[in-house]
PDB file of N, CA, C and O in Angstrom:
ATOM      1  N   UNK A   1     157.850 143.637 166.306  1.00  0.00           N
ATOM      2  CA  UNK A   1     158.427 142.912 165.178  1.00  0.00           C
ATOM      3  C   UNK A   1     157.718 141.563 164.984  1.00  0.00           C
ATOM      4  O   UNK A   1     157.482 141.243 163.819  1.00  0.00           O
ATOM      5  N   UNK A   2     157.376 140.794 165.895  1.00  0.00           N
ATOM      6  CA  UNK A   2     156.730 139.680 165.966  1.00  0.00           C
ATOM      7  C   UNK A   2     155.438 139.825 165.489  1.00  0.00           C
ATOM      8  O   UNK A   2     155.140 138.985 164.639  1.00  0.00           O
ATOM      9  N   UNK A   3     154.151 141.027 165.910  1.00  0.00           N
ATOM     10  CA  UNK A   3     153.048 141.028 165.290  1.00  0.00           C
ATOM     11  C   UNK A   3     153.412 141.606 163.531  1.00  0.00           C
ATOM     12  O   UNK A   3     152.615 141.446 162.606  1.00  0.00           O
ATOM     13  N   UNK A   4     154.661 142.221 163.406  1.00  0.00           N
ATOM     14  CA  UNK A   4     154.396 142.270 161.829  1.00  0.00           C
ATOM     15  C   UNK A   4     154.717 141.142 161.066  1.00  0.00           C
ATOM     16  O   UNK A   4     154.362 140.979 159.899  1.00  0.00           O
ATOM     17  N   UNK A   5     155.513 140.223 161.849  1.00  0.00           N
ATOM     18  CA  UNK A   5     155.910 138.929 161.235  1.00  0.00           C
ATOM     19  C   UNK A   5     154.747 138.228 160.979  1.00  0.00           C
ATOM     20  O   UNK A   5     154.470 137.534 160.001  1.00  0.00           O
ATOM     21  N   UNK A   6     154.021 138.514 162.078  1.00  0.00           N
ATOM     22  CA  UNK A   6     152.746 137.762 161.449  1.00  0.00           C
ATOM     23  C   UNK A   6     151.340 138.376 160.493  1.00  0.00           C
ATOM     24  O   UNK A   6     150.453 137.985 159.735  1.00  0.00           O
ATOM     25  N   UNK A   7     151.887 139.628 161.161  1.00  0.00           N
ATOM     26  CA  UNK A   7     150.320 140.346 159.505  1.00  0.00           C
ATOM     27  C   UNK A   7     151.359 140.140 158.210  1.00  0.00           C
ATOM     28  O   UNK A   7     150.875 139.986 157.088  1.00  0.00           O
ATOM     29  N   UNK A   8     152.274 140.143 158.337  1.00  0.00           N
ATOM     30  CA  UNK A   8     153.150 139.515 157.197  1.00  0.00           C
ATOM     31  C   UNK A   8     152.540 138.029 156.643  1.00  0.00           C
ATOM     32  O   UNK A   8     152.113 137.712 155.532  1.00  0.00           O
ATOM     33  N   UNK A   9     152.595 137.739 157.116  1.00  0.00           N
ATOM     34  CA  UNK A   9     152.650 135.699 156.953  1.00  0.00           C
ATOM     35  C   UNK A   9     151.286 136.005 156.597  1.00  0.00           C
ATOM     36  O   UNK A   9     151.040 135.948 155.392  1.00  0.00           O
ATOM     37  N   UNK A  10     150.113 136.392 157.563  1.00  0.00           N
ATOM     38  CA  UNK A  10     149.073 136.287 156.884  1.00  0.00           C
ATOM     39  C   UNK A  10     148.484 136.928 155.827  1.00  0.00           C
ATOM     40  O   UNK A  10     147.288 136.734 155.613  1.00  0.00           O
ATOM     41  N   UNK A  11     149.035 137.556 155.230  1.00  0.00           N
ATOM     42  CA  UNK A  11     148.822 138.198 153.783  1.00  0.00           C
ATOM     43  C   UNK A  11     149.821 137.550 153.234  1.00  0.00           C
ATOM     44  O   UNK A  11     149.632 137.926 152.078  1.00  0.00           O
ATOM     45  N   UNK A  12     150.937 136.719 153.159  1.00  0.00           N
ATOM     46  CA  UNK A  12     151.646 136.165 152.491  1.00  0.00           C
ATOM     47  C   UNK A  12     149.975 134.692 152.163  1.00  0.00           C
ATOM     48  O   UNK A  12     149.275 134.533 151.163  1.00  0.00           O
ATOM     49  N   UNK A  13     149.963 133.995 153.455  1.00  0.00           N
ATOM     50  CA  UNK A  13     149.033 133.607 153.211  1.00  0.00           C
ATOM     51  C   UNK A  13     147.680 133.290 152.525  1.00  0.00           C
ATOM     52  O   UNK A  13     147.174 132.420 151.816  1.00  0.00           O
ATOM     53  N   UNK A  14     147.296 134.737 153.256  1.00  0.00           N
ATOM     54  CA  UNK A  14     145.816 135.079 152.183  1.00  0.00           C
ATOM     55  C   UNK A  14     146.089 135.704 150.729  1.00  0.00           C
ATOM     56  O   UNK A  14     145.215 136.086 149.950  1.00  0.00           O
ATOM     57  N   UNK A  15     147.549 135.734 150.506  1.00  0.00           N
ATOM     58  CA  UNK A  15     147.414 135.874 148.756  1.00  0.00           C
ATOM     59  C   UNK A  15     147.675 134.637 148.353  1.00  0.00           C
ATOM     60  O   UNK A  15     147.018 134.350 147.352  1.00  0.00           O
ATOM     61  N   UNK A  16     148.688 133.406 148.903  1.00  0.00           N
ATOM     62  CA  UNK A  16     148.873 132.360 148.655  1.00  0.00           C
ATOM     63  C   UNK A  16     146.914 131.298 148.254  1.00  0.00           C
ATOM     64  O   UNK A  16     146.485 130.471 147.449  1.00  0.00           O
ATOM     65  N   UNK A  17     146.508 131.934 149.203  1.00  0.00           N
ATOM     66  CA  UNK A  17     145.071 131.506 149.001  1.00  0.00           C
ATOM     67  C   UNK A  17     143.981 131.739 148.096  1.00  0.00           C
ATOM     68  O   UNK A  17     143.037 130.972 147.904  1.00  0.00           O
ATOM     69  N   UNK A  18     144.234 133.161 147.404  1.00  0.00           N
ATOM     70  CA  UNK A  18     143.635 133.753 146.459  1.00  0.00           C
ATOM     71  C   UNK A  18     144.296 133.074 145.278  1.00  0.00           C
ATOM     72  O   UNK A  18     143.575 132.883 144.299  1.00  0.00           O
ATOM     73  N   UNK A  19     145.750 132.622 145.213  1.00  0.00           N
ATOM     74  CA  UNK A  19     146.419 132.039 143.842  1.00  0.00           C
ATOM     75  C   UNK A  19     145.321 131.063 143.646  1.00  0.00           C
ATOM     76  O   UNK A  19     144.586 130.987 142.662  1.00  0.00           O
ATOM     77  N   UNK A  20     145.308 130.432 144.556  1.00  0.00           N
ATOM     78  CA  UNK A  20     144.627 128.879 144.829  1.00  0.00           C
ATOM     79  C   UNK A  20     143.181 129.202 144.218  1.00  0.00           C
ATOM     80  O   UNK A  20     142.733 128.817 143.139  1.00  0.00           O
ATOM     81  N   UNK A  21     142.578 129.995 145.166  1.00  0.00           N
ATOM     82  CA  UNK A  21     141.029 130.275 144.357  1.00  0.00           C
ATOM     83  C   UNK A  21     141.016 130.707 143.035  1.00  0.00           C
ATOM     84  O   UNK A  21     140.468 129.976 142.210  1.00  0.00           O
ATOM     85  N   UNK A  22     141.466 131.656 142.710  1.00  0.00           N
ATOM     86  CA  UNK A  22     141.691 132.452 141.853  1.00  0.00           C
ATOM     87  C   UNK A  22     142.120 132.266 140.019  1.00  0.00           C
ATOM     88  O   UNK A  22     141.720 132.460 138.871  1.00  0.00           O
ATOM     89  N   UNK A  23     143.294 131.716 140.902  1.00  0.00           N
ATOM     90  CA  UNK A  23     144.211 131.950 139.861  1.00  0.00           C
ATOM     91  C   UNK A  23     145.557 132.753 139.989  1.00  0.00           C
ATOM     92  O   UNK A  23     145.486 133.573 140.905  1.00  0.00           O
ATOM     93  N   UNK A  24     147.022 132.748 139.190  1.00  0.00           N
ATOM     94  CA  UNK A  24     147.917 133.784 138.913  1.00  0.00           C
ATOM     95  C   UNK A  24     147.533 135.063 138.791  1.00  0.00           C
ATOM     96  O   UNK A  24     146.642 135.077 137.942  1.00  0.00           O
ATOM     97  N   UNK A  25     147.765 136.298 139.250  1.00  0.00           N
ATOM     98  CA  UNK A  25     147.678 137.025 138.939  1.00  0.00           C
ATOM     99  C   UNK A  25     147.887 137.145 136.775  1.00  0.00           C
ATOM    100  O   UNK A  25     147.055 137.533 135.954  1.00  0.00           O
ATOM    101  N   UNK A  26     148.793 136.816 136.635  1.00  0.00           N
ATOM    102  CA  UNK A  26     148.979 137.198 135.311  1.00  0.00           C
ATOM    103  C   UNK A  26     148.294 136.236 134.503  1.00  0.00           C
ATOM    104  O   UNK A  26     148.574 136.385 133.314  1.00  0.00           O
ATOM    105  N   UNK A  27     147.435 135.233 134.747  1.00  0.00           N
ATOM    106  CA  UNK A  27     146.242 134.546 133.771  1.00  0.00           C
ATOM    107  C   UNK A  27     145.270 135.258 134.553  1.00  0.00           C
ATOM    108  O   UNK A  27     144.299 135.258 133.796  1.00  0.00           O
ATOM    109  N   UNK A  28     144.868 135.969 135.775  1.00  0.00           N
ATOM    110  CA  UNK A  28     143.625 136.350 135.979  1.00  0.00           C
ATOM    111  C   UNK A  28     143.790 138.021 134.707  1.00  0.00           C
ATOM    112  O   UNK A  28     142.864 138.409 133.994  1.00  0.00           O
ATOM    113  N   UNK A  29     144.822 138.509 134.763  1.00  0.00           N
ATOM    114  CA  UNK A  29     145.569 139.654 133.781  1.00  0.00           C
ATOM    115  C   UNK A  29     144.745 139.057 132.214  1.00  0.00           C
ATOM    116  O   UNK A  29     143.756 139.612 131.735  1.00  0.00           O
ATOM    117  N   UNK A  30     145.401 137.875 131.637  1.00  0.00           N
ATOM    118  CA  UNK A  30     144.899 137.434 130.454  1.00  0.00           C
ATOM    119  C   UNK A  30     143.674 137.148 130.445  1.00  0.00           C
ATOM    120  O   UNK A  30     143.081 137.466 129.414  1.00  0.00           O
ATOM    121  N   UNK A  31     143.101 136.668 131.223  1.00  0.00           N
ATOM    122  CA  UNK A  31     141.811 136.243 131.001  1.00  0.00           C
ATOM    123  C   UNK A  31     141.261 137.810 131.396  1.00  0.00           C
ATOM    124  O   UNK A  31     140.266 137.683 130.683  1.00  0.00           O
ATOM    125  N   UNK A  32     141.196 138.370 131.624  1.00  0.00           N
ATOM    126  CA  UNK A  32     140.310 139.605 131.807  1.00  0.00           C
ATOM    127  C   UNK A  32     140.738 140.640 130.273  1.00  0.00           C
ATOM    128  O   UNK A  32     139.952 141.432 129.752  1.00  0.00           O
ATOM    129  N   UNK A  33     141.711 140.447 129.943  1.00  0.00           N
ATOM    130  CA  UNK A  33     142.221 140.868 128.570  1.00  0.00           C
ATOM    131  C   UNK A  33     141.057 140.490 127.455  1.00  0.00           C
ATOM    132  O   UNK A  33     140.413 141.011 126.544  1.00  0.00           O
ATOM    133  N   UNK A  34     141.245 139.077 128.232  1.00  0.00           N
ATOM    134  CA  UNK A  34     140.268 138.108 126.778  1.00  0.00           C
ATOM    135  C   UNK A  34     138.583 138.148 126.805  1.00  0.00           C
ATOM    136  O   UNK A  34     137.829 137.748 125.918  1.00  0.00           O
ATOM    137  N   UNK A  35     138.266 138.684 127.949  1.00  0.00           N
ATOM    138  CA  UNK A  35     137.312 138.777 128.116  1.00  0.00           C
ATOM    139  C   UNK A  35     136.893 140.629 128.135  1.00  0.00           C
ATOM    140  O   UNK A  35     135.727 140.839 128.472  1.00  0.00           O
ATOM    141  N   UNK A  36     137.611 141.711 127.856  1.00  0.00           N
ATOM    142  CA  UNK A  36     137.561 143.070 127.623  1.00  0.00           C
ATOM    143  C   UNK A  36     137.229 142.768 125.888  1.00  0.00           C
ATOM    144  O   UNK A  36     136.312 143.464 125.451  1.00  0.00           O
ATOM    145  N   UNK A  37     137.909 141.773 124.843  1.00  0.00           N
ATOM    146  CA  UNK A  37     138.283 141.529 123.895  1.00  0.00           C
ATOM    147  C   UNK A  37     136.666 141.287 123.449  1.00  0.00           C
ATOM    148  O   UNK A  37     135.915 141.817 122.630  1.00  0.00           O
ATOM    149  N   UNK A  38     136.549 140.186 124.448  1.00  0.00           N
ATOM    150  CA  UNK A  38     135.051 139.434 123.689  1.00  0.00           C
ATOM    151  C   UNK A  38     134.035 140.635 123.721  1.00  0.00           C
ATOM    152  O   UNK A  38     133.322 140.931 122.762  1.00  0.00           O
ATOM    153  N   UNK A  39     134.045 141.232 124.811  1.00  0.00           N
ATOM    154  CA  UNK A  39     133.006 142.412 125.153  1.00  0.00           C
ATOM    155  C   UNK A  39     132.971 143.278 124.257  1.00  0.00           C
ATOM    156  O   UNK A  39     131.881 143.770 123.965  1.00  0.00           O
ATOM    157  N   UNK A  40     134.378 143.764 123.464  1.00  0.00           N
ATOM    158  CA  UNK A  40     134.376 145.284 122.442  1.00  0.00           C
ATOM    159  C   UNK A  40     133.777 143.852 121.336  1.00  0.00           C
ATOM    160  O   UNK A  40     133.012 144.516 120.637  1.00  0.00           O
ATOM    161  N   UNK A  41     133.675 142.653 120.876  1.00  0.00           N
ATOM    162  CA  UNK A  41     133.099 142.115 120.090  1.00  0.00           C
ATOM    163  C   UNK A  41     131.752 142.424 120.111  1.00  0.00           C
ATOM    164  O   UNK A  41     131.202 143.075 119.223  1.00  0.00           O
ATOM    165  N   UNK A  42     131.111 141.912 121.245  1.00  0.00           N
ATOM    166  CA  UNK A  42     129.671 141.858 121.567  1.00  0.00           C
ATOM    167  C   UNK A  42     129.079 143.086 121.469  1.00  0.00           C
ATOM    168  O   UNK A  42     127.863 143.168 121.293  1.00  0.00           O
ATOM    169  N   UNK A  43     130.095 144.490 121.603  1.00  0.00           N
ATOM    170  CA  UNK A  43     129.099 145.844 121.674  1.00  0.00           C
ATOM    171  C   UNK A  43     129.109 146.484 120.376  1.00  0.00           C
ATOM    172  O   UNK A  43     128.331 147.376 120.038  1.00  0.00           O
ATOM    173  N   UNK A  44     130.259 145.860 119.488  1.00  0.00           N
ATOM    174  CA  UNK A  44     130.409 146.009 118.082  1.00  0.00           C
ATOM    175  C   UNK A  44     128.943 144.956 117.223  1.00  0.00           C
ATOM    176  O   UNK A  44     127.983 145.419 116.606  1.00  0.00           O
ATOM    177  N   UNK A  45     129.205 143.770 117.440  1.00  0.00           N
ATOM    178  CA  UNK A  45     127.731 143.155 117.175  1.00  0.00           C
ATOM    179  C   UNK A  45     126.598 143.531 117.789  1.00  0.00           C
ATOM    180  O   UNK A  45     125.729 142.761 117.381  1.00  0.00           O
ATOM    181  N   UNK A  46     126.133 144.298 118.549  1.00  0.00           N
ATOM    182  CA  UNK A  46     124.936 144.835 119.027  1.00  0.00           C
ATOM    183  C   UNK A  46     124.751 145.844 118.236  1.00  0.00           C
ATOM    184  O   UNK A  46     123.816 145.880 117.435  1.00  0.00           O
ATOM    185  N   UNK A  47     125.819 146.995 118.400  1.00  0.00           N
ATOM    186  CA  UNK A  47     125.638 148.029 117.386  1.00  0.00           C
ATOM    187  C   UNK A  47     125.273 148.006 115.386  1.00  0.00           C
ATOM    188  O   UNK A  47     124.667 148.800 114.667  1.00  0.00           O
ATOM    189  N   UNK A  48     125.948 146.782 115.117  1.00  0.00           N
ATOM    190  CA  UNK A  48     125.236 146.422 114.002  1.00  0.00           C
ATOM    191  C   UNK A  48     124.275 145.937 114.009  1.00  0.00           C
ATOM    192  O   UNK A  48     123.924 145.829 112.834  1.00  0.00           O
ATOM    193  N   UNK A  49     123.358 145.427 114.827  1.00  0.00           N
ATOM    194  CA  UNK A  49     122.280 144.613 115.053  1.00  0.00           C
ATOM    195  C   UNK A  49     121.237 145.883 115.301  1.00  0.00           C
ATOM    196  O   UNK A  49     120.236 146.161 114.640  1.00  0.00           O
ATOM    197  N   UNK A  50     121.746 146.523 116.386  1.00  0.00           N
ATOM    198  CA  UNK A  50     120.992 147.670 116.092  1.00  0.00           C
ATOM    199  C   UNK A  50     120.356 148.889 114.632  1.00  0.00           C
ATOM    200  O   UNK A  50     119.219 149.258 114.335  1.00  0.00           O
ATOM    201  N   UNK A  51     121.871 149.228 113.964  1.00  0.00           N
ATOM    202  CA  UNK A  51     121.570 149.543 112.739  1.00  0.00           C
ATOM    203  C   UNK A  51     120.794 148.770 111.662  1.00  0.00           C
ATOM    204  O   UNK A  51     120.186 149.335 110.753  1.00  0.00           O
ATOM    205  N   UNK A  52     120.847 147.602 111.805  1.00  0.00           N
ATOM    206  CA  UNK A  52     120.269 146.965 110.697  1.00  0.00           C
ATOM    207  C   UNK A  52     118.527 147.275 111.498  1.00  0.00           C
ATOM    208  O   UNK A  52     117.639 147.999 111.047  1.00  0.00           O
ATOM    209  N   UNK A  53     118.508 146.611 112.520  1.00  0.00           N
ATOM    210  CA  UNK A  53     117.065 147.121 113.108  1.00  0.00           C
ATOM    211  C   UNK A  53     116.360 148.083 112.461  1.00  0.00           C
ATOM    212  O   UNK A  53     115.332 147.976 111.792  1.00  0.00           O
ATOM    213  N   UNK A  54     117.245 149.363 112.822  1.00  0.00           N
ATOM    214  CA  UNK A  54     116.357 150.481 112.227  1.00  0.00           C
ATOM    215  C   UNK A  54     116.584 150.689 110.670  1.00  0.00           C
ATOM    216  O   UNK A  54     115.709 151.129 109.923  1.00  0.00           O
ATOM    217  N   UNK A  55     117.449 150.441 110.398  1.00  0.00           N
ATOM    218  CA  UNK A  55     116.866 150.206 108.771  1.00  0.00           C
ATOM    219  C   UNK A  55     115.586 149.419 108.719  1.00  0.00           C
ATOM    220  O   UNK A  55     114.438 149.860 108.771  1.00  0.00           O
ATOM    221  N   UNK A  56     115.855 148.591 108.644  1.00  0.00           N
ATOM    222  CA  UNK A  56     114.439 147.176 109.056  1.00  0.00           C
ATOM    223  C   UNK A  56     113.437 148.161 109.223  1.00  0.00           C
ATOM    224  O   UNK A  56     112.687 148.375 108.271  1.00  0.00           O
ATOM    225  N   UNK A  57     113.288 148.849 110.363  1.00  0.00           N
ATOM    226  CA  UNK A  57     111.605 149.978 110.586  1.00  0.00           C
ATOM    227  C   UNK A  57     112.117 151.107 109.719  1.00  0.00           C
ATOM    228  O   UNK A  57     111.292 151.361 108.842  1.00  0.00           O
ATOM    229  N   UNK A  58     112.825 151.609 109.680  1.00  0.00           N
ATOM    230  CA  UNK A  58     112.607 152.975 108.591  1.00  0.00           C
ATOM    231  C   UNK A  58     112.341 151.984 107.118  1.00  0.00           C
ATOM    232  O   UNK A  58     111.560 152.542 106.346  1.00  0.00           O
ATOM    233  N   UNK A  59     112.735 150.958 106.745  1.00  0.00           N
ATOM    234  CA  UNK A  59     112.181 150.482 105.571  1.00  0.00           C
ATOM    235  C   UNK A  59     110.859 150.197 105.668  1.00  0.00           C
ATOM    236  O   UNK A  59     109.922 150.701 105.050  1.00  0.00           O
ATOM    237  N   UNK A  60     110.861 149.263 106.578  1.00  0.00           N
ATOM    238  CA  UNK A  60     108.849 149.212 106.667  1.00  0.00           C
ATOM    239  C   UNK A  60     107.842 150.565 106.746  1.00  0.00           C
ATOM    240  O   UNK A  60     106.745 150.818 106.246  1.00  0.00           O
ATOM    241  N   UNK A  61     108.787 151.325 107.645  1.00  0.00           N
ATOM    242  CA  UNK A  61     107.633 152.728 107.177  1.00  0.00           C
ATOM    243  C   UNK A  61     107.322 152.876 106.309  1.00  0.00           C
ATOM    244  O   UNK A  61     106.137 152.888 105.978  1.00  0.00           O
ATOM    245  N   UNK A  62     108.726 153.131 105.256  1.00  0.00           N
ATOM    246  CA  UNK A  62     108.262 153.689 104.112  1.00  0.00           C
ATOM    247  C   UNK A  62     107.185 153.015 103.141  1.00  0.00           C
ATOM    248  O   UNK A  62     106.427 153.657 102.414  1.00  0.00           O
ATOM    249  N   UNK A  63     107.228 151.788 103.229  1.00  0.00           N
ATOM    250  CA  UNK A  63     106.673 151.057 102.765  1.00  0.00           C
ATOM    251  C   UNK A  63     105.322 151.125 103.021  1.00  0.00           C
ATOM    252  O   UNK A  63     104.529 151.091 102.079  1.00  0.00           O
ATOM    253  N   UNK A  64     104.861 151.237 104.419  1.00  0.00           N
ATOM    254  CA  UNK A  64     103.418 151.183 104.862  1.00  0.00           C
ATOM    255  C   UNK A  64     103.108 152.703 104.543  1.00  0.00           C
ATOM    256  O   UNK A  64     101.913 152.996 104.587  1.00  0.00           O
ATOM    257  N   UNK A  65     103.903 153.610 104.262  1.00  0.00           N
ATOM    258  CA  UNK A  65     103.260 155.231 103.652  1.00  0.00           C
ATOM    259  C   UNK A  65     103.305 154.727 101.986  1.00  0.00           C
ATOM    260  O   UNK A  65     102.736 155.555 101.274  1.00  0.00           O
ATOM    261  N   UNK A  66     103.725 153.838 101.412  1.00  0.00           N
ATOM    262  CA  UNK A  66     103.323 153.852 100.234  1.00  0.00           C
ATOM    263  C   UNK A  66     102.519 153.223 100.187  1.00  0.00           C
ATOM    264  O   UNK A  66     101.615 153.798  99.580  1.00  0.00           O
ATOM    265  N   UNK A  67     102.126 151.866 100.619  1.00  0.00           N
ATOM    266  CA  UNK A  67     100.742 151.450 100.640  1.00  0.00           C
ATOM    267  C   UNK A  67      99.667 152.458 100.938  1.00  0.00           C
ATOM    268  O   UNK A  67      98.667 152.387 100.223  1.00  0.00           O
ATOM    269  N   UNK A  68      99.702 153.462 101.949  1.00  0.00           N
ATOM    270  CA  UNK A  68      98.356 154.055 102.729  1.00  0.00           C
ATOM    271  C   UNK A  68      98.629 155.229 101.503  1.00  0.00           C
ATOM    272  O   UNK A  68      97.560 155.736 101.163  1.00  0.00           O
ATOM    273  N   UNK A  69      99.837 155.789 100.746  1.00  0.00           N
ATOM    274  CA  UNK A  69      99.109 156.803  99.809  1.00  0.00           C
ATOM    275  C   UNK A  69      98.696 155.739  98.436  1.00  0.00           C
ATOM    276  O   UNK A  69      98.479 156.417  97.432  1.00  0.00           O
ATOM    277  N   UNK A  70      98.583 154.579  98.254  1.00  0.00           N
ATOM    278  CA  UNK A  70      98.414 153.906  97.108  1.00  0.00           C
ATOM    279  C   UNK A  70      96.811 153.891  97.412  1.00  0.00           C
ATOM    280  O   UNK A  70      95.968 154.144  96.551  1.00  0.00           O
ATOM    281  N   UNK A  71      96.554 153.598  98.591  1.00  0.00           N
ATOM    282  CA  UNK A  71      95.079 152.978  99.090  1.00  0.00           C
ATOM    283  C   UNK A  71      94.316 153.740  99.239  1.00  0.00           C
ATOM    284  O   UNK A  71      93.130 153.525  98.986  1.00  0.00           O
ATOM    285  N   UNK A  72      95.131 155.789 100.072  1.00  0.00           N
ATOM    286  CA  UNK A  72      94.122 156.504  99.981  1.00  0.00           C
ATOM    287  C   UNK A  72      94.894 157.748  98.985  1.00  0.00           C
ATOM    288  O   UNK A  72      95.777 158.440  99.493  1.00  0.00           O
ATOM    289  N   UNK A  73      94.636 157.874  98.095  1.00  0.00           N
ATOM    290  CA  UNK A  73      95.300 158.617  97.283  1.00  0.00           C
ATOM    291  C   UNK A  73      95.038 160.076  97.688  1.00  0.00           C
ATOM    292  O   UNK A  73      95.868 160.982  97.617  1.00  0.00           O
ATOM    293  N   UNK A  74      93.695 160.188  98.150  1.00  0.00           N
ATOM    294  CA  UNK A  74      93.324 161.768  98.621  1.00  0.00           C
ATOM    295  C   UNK A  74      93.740 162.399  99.751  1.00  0.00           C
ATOM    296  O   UNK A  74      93.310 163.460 100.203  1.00  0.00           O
ATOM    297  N   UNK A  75      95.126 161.268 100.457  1.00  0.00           N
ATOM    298  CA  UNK A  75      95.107 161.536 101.483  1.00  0.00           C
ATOM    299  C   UNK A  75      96.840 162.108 101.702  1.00  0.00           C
ATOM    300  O   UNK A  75      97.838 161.387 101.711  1.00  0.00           O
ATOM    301  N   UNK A  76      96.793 163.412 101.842  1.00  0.00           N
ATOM    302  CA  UNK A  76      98.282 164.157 101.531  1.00  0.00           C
ATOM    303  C   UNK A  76      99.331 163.383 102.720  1.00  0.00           C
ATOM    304  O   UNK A  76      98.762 163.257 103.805  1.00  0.00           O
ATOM    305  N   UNK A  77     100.610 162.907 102.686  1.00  0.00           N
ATOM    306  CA  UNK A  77     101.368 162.550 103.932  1.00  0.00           C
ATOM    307  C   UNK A  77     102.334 163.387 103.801  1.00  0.00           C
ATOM    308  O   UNK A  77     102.755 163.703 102.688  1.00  0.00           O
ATOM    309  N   UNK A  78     102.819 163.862 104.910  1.00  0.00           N
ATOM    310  CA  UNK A  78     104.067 164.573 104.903  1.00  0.00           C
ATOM    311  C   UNK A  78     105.585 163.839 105.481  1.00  0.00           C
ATOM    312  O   UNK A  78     106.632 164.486 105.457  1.00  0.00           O
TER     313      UNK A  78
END
């Protein structure tokens, strides 16, 4: 009974110590909320960043196949 009194105490302890480092459990809860939040932001702005990208090169292709059939007219592109 005495050694559980004390693996008791010391996990009473070493969570008392983690508050301290840490934080509450329930702001380390919010802040990981808020920061899941920012992340579906950031992969939502990548993914548009991405699409616009490839628009960006599928527009320039097309563009550089209309120059090269303007420049070589004899020259069939598929």
């Amino acid at each position: 009974l005495e050694r559980s009194n004390e693996d008791l105490g010391a996990r009473v302890s070493s969570f008392d110590k983690d508050i301290k480092e840490y934080g509450h459990h329930a702001t380390l809860h919010a802040n990981l909320e808020q920061e899941r939040g920012k992340l579906v932001n950031l992969n939502d702005r990548l993914q548009k960043t991405v699409a616009i990208g490839i628009r960006a090169v599928a527009v320039g292709f097309e563009e550089a196949l209309k120059q090269v059939e303007k420049s070589y007219p004899e020259i069939v592109l598929d």
